[in-house]
KEPA-513743 format. One record per residue (C-alpha): x, y, z; residue in one letter; residue number from 1. Coordinates in Angstrom, 1 decimal. Layout:
N
PT       X       Y       Z  res    n
PT       X       Y       Z    A  NUM
...
***
This chain:
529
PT       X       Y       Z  res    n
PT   101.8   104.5    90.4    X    1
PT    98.4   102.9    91.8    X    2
PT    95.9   102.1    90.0    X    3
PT    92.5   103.1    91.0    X    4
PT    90.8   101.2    93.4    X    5
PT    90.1   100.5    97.3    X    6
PT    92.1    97.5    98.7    X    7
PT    93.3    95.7   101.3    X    8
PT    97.3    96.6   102.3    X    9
PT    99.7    94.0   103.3    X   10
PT    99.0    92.8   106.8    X   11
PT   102.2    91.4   107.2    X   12
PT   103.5    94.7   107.3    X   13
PT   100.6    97.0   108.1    X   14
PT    97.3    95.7   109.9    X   15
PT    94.7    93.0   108.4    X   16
PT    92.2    95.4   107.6    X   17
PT    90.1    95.9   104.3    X   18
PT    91.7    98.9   102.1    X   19
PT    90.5   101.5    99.9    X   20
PT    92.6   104.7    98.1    X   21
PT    92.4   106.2    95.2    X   22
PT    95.4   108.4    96.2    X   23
PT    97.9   107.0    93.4    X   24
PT    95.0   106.3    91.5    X   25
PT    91.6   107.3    89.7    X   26
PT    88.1   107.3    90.5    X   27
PT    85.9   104.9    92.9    X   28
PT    84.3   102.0    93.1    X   29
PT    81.3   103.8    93.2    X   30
PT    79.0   103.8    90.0    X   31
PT    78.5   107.1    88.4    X   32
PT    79.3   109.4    85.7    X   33
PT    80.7   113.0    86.2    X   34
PT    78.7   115.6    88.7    X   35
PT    76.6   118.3    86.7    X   36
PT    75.2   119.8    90.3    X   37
PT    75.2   120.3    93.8    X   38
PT    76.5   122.0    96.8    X   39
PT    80.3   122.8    97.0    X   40
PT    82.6   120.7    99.5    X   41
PT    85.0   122.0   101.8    X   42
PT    87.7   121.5    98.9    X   43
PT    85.6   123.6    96.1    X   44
PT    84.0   120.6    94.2    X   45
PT    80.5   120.7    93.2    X   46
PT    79.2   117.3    95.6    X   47
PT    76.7   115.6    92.9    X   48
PT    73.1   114.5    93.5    X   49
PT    71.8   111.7    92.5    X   50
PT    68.1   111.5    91.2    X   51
PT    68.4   107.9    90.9    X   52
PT    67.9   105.3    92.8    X   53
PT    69.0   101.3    92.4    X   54
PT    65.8    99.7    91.8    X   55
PT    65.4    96.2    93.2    X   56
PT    65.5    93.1    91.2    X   57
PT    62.4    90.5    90.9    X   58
PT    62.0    88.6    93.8    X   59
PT    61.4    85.6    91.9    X   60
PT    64.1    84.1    90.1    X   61
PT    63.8    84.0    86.3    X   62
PT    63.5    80.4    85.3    X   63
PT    66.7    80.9    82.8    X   64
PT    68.8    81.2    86.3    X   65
PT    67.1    78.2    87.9    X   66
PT    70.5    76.1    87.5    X   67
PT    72.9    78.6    88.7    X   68
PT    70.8    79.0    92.4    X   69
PT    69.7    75.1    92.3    X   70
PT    73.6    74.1    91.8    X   71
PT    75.1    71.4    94.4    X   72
PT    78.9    72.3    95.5    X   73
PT    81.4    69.5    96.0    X   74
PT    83.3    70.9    98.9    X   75
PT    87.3    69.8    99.3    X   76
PT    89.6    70.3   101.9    X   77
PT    91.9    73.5   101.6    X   78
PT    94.3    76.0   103.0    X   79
PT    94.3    76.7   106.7    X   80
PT    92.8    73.5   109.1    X   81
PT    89.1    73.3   109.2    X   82
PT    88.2    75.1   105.8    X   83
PT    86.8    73.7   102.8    X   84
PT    86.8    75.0    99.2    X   85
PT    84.2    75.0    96.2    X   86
PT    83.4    76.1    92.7    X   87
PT    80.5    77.6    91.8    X   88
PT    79.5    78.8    88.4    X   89
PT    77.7    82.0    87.5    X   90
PT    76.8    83.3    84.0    X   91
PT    78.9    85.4    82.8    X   92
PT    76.5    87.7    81.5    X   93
PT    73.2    88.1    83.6    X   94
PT    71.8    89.2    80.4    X   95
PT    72.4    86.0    78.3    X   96
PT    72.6    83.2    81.1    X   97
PT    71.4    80.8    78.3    X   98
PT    74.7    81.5    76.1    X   99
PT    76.8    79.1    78.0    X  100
PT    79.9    81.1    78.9    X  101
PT    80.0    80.6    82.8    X  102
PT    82.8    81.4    85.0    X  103
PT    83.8    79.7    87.4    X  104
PT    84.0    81.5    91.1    X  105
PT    86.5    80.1    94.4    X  106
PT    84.6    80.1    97.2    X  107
PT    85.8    79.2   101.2    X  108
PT    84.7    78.3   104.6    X  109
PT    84.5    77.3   107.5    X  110
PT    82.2    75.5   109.3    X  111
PT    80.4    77.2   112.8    X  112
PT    82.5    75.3   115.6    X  113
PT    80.0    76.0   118.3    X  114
PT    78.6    76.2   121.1    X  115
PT    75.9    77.3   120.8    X  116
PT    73.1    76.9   118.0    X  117
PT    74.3    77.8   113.9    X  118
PT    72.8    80.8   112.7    X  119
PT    73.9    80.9   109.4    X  120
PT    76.4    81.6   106.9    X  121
PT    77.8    84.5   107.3    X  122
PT    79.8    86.2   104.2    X  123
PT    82.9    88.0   104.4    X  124
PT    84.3    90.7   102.0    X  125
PT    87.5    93.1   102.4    X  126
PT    87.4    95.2    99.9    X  127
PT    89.2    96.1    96.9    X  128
PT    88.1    96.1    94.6    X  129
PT    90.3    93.1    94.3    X  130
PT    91.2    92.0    97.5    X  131
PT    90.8    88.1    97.8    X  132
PT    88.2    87.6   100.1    X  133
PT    89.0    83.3   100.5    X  134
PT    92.8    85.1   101.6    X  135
PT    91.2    87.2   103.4    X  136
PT    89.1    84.5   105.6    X  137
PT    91.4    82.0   105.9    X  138
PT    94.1    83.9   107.5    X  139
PT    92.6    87.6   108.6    X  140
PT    89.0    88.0   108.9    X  141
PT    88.8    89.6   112.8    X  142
PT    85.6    88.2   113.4    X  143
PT    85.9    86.9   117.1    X  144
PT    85.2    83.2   118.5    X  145
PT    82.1    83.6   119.4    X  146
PT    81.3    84.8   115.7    X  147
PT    83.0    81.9   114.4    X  148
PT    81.1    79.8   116.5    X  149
PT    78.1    80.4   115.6    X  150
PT    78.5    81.0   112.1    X  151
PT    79.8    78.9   109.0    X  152
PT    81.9    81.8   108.1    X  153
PT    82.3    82.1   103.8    X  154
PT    84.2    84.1   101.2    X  155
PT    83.9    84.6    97.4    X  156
PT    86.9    85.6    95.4    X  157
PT    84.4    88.1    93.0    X  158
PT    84.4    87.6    89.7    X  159
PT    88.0    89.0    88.3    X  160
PT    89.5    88.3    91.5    X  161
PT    92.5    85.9    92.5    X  162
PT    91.0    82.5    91.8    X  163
PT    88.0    83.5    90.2    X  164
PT    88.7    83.6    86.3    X  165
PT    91.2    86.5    87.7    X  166
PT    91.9    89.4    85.3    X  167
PT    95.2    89.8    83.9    X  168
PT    97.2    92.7    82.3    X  169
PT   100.7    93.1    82.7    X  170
PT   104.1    90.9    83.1    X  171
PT   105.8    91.4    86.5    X  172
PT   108.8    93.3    84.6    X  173
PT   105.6    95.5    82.7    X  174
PT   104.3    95.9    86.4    X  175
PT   107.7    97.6    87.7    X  176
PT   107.8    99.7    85.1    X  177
PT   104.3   100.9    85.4    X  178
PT   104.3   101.1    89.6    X  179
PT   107.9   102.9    88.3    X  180
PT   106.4   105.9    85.8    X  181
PT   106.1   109.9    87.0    X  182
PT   102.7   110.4    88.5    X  183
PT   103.3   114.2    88.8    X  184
PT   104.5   115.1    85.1    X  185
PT   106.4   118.2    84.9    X  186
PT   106.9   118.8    81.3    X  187
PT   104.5   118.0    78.2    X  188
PT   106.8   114.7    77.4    X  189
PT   106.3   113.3    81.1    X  190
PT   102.5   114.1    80.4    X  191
PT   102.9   111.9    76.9    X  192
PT   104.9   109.2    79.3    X  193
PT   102.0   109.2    81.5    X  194
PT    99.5   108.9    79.0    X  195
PT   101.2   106.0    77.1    X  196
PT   101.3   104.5    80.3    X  197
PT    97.8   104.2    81.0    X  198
PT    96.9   103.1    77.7    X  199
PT    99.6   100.4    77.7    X  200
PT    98.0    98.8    80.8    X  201
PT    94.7    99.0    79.4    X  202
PT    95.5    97.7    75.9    X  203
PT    97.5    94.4    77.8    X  204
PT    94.2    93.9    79.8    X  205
PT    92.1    93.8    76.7    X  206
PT    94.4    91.7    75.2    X  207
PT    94.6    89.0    78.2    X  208
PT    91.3    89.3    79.3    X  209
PT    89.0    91.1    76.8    X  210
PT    85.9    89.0    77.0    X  211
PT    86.5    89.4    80.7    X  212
PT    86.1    93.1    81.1    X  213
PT    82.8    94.1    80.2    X  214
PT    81.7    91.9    83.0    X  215
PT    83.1    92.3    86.5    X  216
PT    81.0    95.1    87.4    X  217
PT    79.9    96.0    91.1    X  218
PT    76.3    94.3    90.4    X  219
PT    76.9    91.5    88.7    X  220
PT    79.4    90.5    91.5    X  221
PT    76.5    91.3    93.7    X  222
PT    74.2    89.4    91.9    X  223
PT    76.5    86.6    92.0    X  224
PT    76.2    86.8    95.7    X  225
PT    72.6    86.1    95.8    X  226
PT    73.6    82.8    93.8    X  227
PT    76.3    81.9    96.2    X  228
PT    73.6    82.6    99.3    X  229
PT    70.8    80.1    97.6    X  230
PT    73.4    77.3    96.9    X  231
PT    74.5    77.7   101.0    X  232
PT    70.5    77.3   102.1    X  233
PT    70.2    80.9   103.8    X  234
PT    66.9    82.5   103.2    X  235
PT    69.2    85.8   103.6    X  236
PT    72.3    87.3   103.5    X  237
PT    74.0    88.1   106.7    X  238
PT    77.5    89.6   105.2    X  239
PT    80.5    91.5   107.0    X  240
PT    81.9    94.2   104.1    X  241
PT    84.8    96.6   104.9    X  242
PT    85.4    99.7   102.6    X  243
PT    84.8    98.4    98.6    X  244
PT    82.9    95.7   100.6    X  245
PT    80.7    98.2   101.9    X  246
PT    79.5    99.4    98.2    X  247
PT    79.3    95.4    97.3    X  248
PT    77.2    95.0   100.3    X  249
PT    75.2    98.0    99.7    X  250
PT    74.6    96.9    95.9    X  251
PT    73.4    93.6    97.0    X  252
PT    70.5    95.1    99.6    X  253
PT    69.6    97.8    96.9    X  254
PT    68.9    95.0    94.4    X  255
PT    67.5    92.2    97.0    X  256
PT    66.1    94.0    99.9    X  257
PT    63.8    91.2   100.9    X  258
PT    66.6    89.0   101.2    X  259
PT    69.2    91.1   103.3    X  260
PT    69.8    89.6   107.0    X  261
PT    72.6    91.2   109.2    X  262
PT    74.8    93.1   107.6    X  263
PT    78.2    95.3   108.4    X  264
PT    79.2    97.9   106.2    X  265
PT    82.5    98.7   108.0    X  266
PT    84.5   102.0   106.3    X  267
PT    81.3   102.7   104.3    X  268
PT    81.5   104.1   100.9    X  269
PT    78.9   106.7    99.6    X  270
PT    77.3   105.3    96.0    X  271
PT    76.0   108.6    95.2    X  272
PT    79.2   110.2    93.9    X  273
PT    80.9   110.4    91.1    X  274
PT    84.4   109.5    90.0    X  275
PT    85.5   113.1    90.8    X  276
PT    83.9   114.0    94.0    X  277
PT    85.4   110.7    95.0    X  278
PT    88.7   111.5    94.4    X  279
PT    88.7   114.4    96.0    X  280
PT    87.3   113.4    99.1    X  281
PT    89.8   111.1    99.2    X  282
PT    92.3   113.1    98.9    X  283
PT    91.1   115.3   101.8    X  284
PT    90.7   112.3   103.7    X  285
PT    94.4   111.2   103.5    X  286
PT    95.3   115.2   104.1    X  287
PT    93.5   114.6   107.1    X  288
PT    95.7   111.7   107.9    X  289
PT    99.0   113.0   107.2    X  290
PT    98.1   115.9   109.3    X  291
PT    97.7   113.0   112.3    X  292
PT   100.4   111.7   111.5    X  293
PT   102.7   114.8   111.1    X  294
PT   101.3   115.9   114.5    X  295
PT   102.3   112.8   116.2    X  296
PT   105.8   112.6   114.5    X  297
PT   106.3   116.2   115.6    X  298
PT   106.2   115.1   119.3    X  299
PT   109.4   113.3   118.5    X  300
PT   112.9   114.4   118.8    X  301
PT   113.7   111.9   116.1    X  302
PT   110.9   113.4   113.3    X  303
PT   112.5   113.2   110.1    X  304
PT   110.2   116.1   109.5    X  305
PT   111.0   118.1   112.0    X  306
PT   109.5   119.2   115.3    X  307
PT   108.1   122.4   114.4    X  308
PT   104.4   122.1   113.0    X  309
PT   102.5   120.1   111.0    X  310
PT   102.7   122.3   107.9    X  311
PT   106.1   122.3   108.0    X  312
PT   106.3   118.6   108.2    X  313
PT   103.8   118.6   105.1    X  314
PT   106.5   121.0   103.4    X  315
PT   109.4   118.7   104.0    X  316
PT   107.2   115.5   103.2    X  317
PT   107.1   118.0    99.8    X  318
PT   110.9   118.2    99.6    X  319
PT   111.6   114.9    99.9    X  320
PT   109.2   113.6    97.1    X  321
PT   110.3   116.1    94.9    X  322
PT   113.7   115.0    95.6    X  323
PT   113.6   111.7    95.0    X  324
PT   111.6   112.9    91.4    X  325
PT   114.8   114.4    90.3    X  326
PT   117.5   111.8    92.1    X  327
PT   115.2   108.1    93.0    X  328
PT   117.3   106.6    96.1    X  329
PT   119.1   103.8    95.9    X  330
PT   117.3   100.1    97.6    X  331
PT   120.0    97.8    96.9    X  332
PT   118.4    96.6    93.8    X  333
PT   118.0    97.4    90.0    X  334
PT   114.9    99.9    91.1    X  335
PT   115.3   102.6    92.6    X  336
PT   112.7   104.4    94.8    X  337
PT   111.6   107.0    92.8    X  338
PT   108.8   110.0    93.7    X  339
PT   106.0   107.8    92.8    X  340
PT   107.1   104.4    94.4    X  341
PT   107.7   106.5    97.6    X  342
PT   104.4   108.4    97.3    X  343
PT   102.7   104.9    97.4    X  344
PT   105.1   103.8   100.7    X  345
PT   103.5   106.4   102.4    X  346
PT   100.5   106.6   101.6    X  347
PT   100.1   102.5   102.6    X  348
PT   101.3   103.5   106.2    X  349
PT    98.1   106.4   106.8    X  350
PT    95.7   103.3   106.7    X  351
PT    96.8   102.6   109.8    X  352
PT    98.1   104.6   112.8    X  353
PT   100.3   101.5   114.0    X  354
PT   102.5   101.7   111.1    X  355
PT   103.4   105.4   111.9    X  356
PT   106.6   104.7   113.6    X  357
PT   107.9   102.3   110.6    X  358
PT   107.4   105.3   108.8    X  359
PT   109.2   107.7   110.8    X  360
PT   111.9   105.1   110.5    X  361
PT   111.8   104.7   106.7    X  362
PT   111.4   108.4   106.0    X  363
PT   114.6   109.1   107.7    X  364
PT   115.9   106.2   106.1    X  365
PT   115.2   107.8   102.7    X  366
PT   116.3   111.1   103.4    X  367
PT   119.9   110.1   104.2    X  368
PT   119.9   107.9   100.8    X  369
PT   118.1   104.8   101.5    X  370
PT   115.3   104.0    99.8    X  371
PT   114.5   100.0   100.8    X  372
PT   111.9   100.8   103.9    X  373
PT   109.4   103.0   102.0    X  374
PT   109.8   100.9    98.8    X  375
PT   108.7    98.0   101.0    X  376
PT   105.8    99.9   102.1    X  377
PT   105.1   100.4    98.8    X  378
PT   105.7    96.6    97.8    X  379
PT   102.9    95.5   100.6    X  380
PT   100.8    98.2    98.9    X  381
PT   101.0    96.6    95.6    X  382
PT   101.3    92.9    96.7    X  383
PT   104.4    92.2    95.0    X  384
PT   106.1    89.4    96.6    X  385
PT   109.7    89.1    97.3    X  386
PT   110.2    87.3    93.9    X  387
PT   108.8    90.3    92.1    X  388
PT   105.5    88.4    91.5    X  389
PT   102.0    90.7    91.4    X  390
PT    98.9    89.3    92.8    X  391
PT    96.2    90.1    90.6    X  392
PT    94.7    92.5    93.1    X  393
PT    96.4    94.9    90.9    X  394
PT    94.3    94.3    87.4    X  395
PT    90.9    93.8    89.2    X  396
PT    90.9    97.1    90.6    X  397
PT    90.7    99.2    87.9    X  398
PT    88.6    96.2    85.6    X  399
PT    85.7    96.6    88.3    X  400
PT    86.4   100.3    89.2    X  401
PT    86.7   101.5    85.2    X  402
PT    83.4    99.5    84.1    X  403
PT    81.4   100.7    87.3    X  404
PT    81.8   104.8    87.0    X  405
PT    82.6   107.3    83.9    X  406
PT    86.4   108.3    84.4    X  407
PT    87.4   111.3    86.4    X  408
PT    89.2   113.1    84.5    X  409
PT    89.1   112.6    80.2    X  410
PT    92.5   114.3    79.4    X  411
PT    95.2   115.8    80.5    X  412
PT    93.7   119.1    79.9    X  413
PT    90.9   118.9    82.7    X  414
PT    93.4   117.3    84.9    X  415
PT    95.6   120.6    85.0    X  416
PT    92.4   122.6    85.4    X  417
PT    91.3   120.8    88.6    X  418
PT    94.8   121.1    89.9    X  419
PT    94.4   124.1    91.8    X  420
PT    91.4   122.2    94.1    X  421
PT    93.4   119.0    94.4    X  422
PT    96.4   121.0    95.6    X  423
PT    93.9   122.7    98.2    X  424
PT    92.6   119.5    99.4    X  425
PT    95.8   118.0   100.0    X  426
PT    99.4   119.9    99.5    X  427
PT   101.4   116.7   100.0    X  428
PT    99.4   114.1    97.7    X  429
PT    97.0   116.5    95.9    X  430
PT    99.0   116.3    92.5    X  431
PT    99.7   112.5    92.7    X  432
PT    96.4   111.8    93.2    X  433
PT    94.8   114.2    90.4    X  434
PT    96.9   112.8    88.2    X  435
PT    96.3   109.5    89.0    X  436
PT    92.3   110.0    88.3    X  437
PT    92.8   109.8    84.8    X  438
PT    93.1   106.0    84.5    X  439
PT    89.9   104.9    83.4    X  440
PT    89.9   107.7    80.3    X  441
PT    91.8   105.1    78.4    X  442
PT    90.2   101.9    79.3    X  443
PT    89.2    99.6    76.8    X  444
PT    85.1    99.0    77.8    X  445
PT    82.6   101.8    78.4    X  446
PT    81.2   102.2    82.0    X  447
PT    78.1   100.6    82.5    X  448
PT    77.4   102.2    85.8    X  449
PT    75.9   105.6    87.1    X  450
PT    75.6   107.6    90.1    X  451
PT    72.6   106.4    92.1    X  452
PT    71.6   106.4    95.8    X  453
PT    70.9   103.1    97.6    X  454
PT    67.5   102.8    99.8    X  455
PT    67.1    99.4    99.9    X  456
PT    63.1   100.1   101.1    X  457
PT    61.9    96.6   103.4    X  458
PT    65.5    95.6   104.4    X  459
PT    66.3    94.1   107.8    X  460
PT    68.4    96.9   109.9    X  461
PT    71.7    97.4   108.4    X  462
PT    74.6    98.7   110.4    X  463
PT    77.0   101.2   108.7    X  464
PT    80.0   101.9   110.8    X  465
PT    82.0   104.9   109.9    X  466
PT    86.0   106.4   111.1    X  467
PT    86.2   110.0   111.5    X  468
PT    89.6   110.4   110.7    X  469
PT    89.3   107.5   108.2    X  470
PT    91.7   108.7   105.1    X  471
PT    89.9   106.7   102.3    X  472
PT    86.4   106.2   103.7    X  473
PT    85.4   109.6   104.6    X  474
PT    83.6   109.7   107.4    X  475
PT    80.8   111.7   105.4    X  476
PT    80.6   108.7   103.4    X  477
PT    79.2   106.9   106.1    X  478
PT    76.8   109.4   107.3    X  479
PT    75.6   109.5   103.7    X  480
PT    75.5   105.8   103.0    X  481
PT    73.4   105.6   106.7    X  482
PT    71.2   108.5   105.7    X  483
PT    70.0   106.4   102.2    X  484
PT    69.5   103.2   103.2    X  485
PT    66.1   102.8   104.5    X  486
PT    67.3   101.3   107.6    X  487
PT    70.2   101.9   108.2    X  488
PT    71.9   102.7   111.8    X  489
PT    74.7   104.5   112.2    X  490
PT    78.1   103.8   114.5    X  491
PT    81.0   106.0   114.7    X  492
PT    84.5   105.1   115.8    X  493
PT    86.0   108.5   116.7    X  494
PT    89.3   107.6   115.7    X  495
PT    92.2   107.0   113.0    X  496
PT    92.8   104.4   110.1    X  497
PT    90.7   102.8   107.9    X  498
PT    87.8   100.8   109.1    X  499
PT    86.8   100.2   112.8    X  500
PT    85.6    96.9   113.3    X  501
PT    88.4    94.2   114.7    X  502
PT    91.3    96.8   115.0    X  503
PT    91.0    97.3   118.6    X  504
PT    88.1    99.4   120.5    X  505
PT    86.0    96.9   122.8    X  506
PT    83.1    99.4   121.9    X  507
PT    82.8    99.1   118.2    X  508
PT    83.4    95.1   118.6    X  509
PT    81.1    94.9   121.4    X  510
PT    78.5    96.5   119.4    X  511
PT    79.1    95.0   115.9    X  512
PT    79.0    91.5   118.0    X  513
PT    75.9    91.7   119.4    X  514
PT    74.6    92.8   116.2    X  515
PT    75.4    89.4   114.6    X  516
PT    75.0    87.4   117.4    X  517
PT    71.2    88.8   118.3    X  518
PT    70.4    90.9   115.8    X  519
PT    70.2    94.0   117.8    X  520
PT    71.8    97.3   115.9    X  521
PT    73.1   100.0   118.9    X  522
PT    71.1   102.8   120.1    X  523
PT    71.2   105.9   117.3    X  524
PT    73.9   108.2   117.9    X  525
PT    75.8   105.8   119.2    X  526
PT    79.9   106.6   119.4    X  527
PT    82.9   104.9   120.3    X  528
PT    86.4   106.2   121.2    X  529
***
C-alpha cells in the first residue's frame, strides 16, 4: 500500500525520471482543502475553483532572516567525481526564525565545466514529494553537456528529505507489513485493518519526528529555496522541476516572482485542486495508461492478458488482483505478493512505456504462480533495497503531502460513497486508489495549506511542459498550471509516461535546451511527437 505522494520510481529498473501517483495512495501535493464548486470532469467530480491566489512575499528580506541568506557554505568533496557537498541551515519555522531551532539541509553540485561562459546555478528537483534531489543529480539528472557546461548544476534534499533532518516513521519490518495490508477491504474488519493501519503509521511519525511535521510544507521548502539561491550569488532562480517539482517550482515563483529566472516545470501539477479532484484525475490518468499499455500487450501473441481488446485485458488485470487478494503468490521469500504489493508492481511500470515488456513478462510470471517480478516492481516503487532497507522517500511523502492539503476522504463512510466515480474513472485501480485517499484523515498535524491558483504577476517566462498520456500529471494539469501563471508558455509532448524532458524526443530537448541556454521559450502552441 503507497502512501500518498508523487515520486521518483527506481531507475535501475524503470527510467530516471521524476515520479508522481497517488494511485496506492491519498491526496496531492497540491495545497487545498476539499471542493465545494465547479464544473463536473469527465469522471463525475465537481473540478474546484479557487478564488485564491498565492500572494507574493516582501521583496525585501526581513532583517530576522539576514543570517540564514548572508550564510557562507564550506563545500567538501562528495559522491560521484566533480561534486561538492554543503550544509546550509534554515529556520525551522519561518514564523519564529529568532527561536533557534534550525535544520540543517544537504545540498550538491557541480561546478559548470565549460566552454563557454557560466550562466548560473541552475537548481534541480525530481519530485516526490520525497525524492532526493542530491541522488537525483549526482547520478540521473538528464540535463545534456551543453547544460552542464554552462551551468553549476545544484540540488537540495528539501526539508524532510533523505539527508535533510529526514522524517522517520516506521521500522523496515513495520514497513513490510504496512506496503503488505488490503487496500481494497472487503468486509467491515478489513476496513478496521485498514484503518488501524493508517493511524499506526501516523502515530510512529509523530512519535520519531513530531516536532518535524508541522514544518515540511510545500512553501517553506520553497522558501528555503530562496535561501539556498542568495547563499549561491544568483540574483534569480533558474530551476529544472519534474512532476512534485513542478508544484515546488511553481510555489517558489508565486511567492518570489521578481526573483524567478528560467524555469522548467516538466509533468506540471495543477495547484488549484483539491485532495479529491486530484485523486481522481489521477486515477483517470493511469486508466488512460493501462489502456496504452493493454493495447500494445494485445498486439502480442504472448499477452498474459489476452489478445482480444483492451477491456478484456482490463478484466483479466481484474482477475488476477483479485486473485492474488484471496491466494498472494509465492516470491521465494517470507512475503508473498499479495493484491496490494502487486497493484503497486504495476502501477510503477505505467510511468514509463519502456518498462511495458518487463511487465508482460512478470504478469505472466504471476499468473502461473510466481510472484518475484511484480514484487520487484513494487520494491523499486517503494525504494526498499535488497536488504529490506526503506529510503525515507517513503515518510516524506505523506509528511509534506498531509500538512499541504485537507485529506481526501475523512472516513470510511465517504470513501464507499465516492466508489462508484472512482470505479468509473478507472475499473482496474479505481478501488485501490479510493481507498488509498484516506491517509491524511488520520495524520497527526492539521493541514496548513489551501487550494489557490498560482499567477506569479512580473515573472520572467516560465516553461510548463505537459504529456498527454501522462498517467499521474494529467495533461490538463499542465494546461491549467500554463493558463495561471502570468507567463507562462506551454509545450506538449504528445506521447506516454511521466514527464517529457530527457526521456527521448529531440524536440522537447531541443526546445527545453534553448530555453536555458538563451532564454528563448518556443513559439505558443508549440507540440512535439
Amino acid at each position: 500500500m503507497a502512501t500518498s505522494r508523487l515520486l521518483r520510481t527506481s531507475a535501475a529498473v524503470l527510467a530516471a525520471t521524476a515520479l508522481l501517483i497517488s494511485g496506492c495512495s491519498s491526496g496531492s501535493s497540491s495545497p487545498g482543502g476539499e471542493a465545494s464548486a465547479g464544473r463536473t470532469t469527465e469522471a463525475g467530480a465537481q473540478r474546484p475553483t479557487a478564488d485564491a491566489t498565492l500572494a507574493p512575499l516582501p521583496s525585501s528580506t526581513p532583517g530576522n532572516l539576514r543570517p540564514y541568506y548572508d550564510q557562507k557554505l564550506s563545500w567538501h568533496p562528495c559522491g560521484a567525481s566533480g561534486f561538492e557537498c554543503a550544509t546550509m541551515k534554515a529556520p525551522l519555522d519561518y514564523a519564529k526564525p529568532d527561536a533557534g531551532n534550525d535544520l540543517k539541509l544537504a545540498v550538491a553540485r557541480k561546478k559548470a565545466t565549460g566552454p563557454g561562459s557560466r550562466i548560473g546555478s541552475l537548481m534541480v528537483n525530481p519530485g516526490g514529494p520525497g525524492g532526493s534531489a542530491i541522488d537525483y543529480l549526482q547520478q540521473y539528472a538528464p540535463q545534456p553537456a551543453a547544460v552542464r557546461a554552462r551551468y553549476d548544476m545544484v540540488a537540495m534534499d528539501p526539508r524532510g528529505v533523505a539527508r535533510s533532518a529526514p522524517v522517520e516513521c516506521l521500522t523496515n519490518k513495520q514497513m513490510d507489513s504496512y506496503t503488505q495490508i488490503d487496500q481494497t477491504p472487503d468486509s467491515p474488519a478489513e476496513t478496521t485493518k485498514l484503518v488501524n493501519a493508517y493511524r499506526a503509521f501516523a502515530k510512529g511519525c509523530a512519535s520519531r519526528s513530531g516536532k518535524l511535521l508541522p514544518h515540511v510544507s510545500t512553501i517553506e521548502a520553497a522558501r528555503d529555496m530562496d535561501v539556498l539561491r542568495a547563499v549561491l550569488g544568483d540574483a534569480k532562480l533558474t530551476y529544472v522541476g519534474a512532476s512534485y517539482g513542478t508544484f515546488l517550482g511553481a510555489t517558489y515563483a508565486g511567492l518570489y516572482p521578481s526573483r524567478v529566472g528560467r524555469m522548467v516545470l516538466d509533468g506540471a501539477m495543477n495547484p488549484a485542486l483539491d485532495a479529491r479532484t486530484v485523486n481522481l484525475d489521477q486515477t483517470t490518468g493511469f486508466n488512460t495508461a493501462f489502456t496504452a499499455f493493454a493495447a500494445d500487450c494485445i498486439k502480442h501473441k504472448d499477452c498474459p492478458l489476452g489478445t482480444k481488446s483492451t477491456a478484456d485485458a482490463g478484466r483479466q488485470m481484474s482477475a488476477l488482483f483479485k486473485k492474488l487478494d484471496a491466494h498472494p503468490a509465492a516470491t521465494g521469500q517470507a512475503r508473498k505478493l499479495t493484491e496490494s504489493l502487486a497493484t503497486t508492481g504495476v502501477i510503477a511500470a505505467m510511468y514509463d512505456q519502456r518498462a511495458w515488456p518487463v511487465l508482460r513478462e512478470y504478469l505472466a510470471q504471476a499468473k502461473g504462480g510466481d510472484g518475484r517480478g511484480l514484487l520487484t516492481l513494487s520494491d523499486s516503487y517503494y525504494e526498499r533495497d535488497p536488504n529490506g532497507t526503506y529510503s525515507n522517500q517513503m515518510y516524506a511523502n505523506p509528511a509534506v503531502n498531509c500538512v499541504d492539503l485537507a485529506s481526501a476522504f475523512r472516513n470510511p463512510d465517504q470513501v464507499r460513497a465516492a466508489l462508484p466515480r472512482f470505479r468509473k474513472a478507472s475499473p482496474v485501480f479505481g478501488e485501490s486508489f479510493a481507498w488509498a485517499a484516506m491517509n491524511c484523515a488520520y495524520w497527526p498535524v492539521k493541514p496548513t495549506g489551501t487550494v489557490h491558483r498560482i499567477v506569479a504577476k512580473g515573472a520572467a517566462p516560465i516553461l510548463v511542459v505537459g504529456t498527454t498520456r501522462d498517467p499521474a500529471t494529467p495533461y490538463t494539469w499542465a494546461k491549467a498550471l500554463a493558463a495561471q501563471l502570468s507567463s507562462a508558455t506551454l509545450l506538449t509532448y504528445e506521447g506516454d509516461g511521466h514527464t517529457a524532458y530527457g526521456r527521448g524526443s529531440d524536440c522537447i530537448d531541443t526546445a527545453i535546451n534553448t530555453y536555458l541556454l538563451e532564454g528563448t521559450v518556443p513559439p505558443k502552441g508549440k507540440r512535439c511527437k
